[in-house]
DRENLUM-492289 format. One record per residue (C-alpha): residue in one letter; x, y, z; residue number from 1. Coordinates in nm, 3 decimals. Example, Ala and Ser with C-alpha at 12.3 -4.5 7.8 and 13.67 -1.06 7.14 Angstrom:
// DRENLUM-492289
  r        X        Y        Z    k
  a    1.230   -0.450    0.780    1
  s    1.367   -0.106    0.714    2
***
This chain:
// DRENLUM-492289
  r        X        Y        Z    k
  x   -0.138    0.385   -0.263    1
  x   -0.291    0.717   -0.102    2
  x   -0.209    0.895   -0.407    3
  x   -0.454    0.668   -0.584    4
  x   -0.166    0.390   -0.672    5
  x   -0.251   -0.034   -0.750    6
  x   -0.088   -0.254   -0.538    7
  x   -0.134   -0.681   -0.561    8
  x   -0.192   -0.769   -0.170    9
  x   -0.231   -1.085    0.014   10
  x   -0.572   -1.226    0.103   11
  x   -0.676   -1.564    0.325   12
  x   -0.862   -1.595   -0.037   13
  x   -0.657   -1.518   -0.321   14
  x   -0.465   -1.219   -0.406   15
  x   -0.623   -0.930   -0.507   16
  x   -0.526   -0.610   -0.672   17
  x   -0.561   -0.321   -0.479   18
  x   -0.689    0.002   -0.464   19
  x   -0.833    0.301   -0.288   20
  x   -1.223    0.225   -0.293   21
  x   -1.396    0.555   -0.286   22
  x   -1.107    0.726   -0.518   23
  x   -1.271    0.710   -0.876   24
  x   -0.902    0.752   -1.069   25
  x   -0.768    0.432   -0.847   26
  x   -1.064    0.228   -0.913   27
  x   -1.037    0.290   -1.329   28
  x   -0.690    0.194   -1.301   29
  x   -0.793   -0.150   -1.140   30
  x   -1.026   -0.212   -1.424   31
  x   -0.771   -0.093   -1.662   32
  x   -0.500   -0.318   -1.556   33
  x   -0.732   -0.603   -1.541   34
  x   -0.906   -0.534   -1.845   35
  x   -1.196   -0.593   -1.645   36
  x   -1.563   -0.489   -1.785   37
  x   -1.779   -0.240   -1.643   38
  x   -2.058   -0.465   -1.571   39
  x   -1.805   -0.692   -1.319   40
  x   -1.884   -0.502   -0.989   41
  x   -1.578   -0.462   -0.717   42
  x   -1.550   -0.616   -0.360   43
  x   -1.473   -0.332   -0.115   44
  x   -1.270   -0.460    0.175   45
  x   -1.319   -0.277    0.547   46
  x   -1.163   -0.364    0.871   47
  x   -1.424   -0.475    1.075   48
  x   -1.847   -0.426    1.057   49
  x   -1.797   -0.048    1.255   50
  x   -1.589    0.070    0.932   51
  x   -1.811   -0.074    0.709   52
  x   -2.054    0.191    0.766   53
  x   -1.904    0.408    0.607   54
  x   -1.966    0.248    0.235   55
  x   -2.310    0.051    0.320   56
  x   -2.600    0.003    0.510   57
  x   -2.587   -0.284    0.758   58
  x   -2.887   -0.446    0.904   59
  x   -2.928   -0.682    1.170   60
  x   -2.847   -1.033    0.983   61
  x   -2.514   -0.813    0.868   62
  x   -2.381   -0.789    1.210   63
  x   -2.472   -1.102    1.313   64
  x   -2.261   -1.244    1.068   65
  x   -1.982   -1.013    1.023   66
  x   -1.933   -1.093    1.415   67
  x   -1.919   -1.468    1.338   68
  x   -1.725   -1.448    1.006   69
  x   -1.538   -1.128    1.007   70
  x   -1.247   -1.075    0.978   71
  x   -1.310   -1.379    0.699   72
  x   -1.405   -1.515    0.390   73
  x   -1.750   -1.395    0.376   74
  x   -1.838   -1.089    0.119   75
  x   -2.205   -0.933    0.239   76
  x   -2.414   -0.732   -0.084   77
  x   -2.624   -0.461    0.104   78
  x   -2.761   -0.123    0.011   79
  x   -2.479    0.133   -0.041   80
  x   -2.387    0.475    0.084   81
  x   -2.399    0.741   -0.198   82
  x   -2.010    0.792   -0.162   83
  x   -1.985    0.448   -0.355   84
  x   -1.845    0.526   -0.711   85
  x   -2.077    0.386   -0.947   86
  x   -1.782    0.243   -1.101   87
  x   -1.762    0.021   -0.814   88
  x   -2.098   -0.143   -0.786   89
  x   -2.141   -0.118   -1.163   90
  x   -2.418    0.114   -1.129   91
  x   -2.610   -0.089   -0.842   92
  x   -2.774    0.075   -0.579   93
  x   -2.556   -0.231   -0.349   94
  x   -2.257   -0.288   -0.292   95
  x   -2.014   -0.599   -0.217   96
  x   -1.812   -0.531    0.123   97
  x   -1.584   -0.782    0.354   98
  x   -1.285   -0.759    0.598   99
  x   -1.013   -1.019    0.497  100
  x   -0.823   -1.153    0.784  101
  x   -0.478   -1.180    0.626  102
  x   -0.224   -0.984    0.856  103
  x   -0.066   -0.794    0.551  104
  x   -0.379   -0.678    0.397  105
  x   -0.494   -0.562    0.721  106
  x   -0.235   -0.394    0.790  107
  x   -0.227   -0.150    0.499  108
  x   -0.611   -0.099    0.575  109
  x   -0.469   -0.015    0.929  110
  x   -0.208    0.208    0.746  111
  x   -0.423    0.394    0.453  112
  x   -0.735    0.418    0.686  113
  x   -0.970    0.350    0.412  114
  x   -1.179    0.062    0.243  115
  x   -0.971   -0.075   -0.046  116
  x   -1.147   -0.206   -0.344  117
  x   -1.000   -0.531   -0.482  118
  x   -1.045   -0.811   -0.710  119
  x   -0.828   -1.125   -0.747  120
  x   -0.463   -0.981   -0.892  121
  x   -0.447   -1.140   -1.259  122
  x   -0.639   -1.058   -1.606  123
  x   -0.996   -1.065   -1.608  124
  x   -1.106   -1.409   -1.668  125
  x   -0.796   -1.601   -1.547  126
  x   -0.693   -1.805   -1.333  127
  x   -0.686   -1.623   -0.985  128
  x   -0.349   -1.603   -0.796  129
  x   -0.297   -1.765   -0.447  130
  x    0.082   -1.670   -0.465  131
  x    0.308   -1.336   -0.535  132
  x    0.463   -1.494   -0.814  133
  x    0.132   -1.627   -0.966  134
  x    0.085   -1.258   -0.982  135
  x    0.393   -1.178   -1.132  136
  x    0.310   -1.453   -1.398  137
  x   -0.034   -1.286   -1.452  138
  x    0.096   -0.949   -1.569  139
  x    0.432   -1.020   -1.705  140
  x    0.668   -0.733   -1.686  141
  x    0.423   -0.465   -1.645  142
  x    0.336   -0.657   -1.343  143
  x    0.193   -0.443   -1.055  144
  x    0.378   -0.365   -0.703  145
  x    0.317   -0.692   -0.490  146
  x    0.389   -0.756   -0.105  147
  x    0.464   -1.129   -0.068  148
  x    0.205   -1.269    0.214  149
  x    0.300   -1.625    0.059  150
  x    0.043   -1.917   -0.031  151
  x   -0.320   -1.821    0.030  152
  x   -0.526   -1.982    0.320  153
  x   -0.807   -2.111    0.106  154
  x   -0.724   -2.112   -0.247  155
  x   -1.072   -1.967   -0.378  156
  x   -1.269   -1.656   -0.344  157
  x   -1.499   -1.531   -0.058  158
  x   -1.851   -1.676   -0.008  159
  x   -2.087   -1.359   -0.109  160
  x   -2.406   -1.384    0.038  161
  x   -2.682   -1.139   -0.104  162
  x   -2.869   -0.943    0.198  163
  x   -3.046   -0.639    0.006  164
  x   -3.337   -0.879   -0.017  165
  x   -3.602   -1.041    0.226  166
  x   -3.418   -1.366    0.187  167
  x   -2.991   -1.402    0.230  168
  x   -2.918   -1.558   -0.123  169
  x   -2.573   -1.740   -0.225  170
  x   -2.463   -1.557   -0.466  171
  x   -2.124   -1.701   -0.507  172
  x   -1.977   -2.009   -0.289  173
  x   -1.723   -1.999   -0.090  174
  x   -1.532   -2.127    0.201  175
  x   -1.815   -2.062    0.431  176
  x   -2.065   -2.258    0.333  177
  x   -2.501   -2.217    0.353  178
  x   -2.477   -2.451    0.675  179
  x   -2.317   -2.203    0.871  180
  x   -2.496   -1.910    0.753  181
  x   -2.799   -2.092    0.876  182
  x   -2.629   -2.148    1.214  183
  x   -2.560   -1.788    1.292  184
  x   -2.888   -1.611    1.123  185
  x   -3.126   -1.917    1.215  186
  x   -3.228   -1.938    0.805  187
  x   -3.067   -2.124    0.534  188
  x   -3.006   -1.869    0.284  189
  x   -3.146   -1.965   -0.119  190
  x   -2.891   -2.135   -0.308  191
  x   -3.047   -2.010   -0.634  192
  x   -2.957   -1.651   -0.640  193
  x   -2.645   -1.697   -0.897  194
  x   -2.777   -1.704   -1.273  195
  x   -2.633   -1.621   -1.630  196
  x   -2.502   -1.269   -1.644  197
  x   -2.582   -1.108   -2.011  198
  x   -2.354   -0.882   -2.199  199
  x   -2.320   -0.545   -2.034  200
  x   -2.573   -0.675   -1.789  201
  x   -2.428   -0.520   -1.423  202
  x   -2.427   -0.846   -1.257  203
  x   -2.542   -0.851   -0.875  204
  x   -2.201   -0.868   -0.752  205
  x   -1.833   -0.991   -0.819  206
  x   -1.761   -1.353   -0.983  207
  x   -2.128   -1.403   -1.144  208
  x   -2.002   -1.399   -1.487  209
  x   -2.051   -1.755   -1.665  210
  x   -1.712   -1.840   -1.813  211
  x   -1.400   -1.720   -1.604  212
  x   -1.052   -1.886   -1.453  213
  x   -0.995   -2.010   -1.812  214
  x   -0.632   -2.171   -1.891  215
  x   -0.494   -2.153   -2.244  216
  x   -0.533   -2.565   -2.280  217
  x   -0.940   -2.677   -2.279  218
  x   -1.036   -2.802   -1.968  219
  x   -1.258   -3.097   -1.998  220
  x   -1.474   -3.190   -1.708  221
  x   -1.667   -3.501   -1.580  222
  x   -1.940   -3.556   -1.266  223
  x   -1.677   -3.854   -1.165  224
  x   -1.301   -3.963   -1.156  225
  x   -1.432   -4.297   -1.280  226
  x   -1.605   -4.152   -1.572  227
  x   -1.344   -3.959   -1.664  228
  x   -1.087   -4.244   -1.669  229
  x   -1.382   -4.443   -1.797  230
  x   -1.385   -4.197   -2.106  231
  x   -1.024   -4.148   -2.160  232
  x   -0.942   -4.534   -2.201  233
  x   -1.245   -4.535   -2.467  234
  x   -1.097   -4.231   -2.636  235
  x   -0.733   -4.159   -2.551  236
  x   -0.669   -3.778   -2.490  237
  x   -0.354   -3.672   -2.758  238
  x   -0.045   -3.742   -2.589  239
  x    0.078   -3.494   -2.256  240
  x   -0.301   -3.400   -2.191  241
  x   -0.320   -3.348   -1.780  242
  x   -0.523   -3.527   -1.575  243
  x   -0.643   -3.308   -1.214  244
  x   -0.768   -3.600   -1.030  245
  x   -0.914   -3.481   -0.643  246
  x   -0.638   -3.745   -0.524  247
  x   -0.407   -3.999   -0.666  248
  x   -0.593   -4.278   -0.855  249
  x   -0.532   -4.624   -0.717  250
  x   -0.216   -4.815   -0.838  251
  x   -0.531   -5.081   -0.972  252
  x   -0.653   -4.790   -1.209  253
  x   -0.565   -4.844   -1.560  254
  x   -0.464   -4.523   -1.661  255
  x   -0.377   -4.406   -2.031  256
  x   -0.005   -4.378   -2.077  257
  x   -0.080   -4.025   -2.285  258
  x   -0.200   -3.879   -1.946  259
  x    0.010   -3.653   -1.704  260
  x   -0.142   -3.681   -1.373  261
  x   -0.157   -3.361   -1.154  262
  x   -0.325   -3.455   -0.797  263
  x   -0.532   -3.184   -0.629  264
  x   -0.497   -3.329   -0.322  265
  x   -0.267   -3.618   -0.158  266
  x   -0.559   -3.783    0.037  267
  x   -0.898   -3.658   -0.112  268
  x   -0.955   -3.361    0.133  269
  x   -1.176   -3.082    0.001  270
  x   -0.991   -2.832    0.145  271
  x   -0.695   -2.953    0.046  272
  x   -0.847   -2.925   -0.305  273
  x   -0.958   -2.586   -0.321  274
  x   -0.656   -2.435   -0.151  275
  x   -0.455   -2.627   -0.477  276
  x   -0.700   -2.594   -0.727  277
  x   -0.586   -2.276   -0.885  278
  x   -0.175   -2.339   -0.879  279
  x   -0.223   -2.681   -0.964  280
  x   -0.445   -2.543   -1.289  281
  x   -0.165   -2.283   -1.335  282
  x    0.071   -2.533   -1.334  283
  x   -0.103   -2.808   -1.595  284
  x   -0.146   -2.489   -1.817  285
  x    0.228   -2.368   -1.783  286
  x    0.280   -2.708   -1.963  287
  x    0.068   -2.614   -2.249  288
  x   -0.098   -2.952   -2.285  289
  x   -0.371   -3.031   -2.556  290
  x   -0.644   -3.070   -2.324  291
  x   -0.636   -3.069   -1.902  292
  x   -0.901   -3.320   -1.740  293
  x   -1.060   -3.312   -1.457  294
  x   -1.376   -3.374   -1.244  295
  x   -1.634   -3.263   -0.986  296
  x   -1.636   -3.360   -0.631  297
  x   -1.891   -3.408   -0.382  298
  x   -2.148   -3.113   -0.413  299
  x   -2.115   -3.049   -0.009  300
  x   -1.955   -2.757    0.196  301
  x   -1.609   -2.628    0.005  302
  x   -1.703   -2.894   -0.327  303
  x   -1.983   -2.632   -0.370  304
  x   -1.745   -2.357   -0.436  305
  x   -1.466   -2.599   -0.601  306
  x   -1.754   -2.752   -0.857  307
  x   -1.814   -2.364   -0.892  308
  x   -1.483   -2.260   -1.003  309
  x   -1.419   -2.591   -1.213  310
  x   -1.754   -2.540   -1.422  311
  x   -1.645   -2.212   -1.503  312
  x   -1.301   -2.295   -1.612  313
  x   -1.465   -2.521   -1.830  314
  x   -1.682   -2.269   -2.024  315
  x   -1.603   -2.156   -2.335  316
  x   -1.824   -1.846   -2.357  317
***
């Protein structure tokens, strides 16, 4: 890796594909393997808020928080330092940092003594990994190094929370959710700073972009289980379609015998949810149904970033 090398590491998040942030060759070889575009900015990953002077400019709400959330699933946009490639931030005069907590990614942050740039470890556009093998699925036999850290903590991506402005903005949601934010900084931070990203547009930081985690089958979402079902008995899906209910539907639900049904979660829990949500997609898609159905939970703490990642599977373009 210090001779500019991509390794797939373990995060509390996902995994993400790894490289040597301020090393221009490493970072083109993330984007290359990824087939990433140039207007998808990175996440640089520190060890703590001291070492993440060295690629930004912290101010006062940024301490605050990395000292409640960091090591943790919170990514902080703030002004960067010049020695930022632009290939990085996409051109932006900010810059995406956090410090994961996962005990194998720190320790090769411990070992190369430098921030590591790294987005989730699959194909731009997929359906991020929350195992090694997921990983190894991703790529195929061109697959990158990986060290095993086993099943992710969380299951989706860091909350990033914009600070380069007067007001925090969510820019992407996340397992820390606005409440929190608000606890620590004494402000709830906007929830409208995400919006479309155009083409070639360098979008304010990572995960922004409108259509992304897509699976092979169409994923067909609905604001309720009970719509969904609702729908399906009205229209039958074609026969082995997969149904991604947030729990199991009662034994009284009159399901449609063409459905496979794929639980998120054995008792409803949102957490539970999103730490499932991308292997149990993976694992509907492996199948390669004609459509996979699912539907949106309660819009409240991790359902904001679950709802987030589910609409976005969902998009075609």
């Amino acid at each position: 890796m210090l001779e500019g090398e991509i390794l797939a590491l373990p995060t509390e998040t996902v995994y993400g594909l790894a490289a040597l942030a301020l090393n221009e060759r490493a970072v083109e070889k993330i984007f290359s393997a990824k087939r990433r575009p140039a207007n998808d900015p990175l996440i640089v990953h520190v060890s703590d808020a001291a070492s993440a002077r060295a690629v930004c400019r912290p101010c006062e709400r940024a301490f605050a928080l990395a000292e409640a959330f960091w090591p943790g699933p919170l990514t902080l946009v703030l002004p960067k330092e010049p020695c930022v490639p632009d290939s990085v931030t996409s051109g932006l005069d900010t810059v995406a940092v956090r410090s994961p907590s996962h005990p194998v990614f720190r320790e090769i942050l411990h070992r190369v003594n430098a921030p590591l740039a790294a987005p989730s470890a699959n194909p731009f556009g997929k359906v991020s990994p929350t195992t090694a093998r997921h990983v190894v699925e991703s790529f195929g036999e061109n697959h990158p190094p990986v060290l095993d850290g086993g099943k992710t903590e969380h299951g989706v991506e860091s909350t990033i929370l914009d600070l380069s402005g007067r007001v925090p903005r969510v820019l992407r949601p996340g397992p820390i959710p606005p409440s929190e934010v608000e606890r620590v900084l004494g402000e709830r931070p906007s929830l409208s700073g995400r919006r479309e990203v155009s083409a070639g547009e360098p979008a304010a930081s990572p995960g922004l972009l409108s259509s992304h985690y897509r699976t092979e089958a169409p994923l067909l979402l609905f604001p309720s289980l009970s719509e969904l079902l609702e729908q399906a008995r009205r229209n039958p899906p074609p026969p082995g379609s997969h149904l991604l209910p947030g729990e199991p539907p009662d034994a009284s639900e009159r399901l449609p015998p063409e459905l496979v049904v794929l639980p998120l979660s054995s008792t409803g829990s949102t957490r539970e949810i999103a730490k499932n949500l991308f292997a149990v997609l993976r694992q509907a898609d492996a199948a390669s149904p004609p459509l996979i159905l699912s539907h949106l939970v309660a819009e409240t703490g991790l359902g904001r970033a679950v709802n987030d990642r589910l609409r976005r599977a969902a998009r075609t373009s």
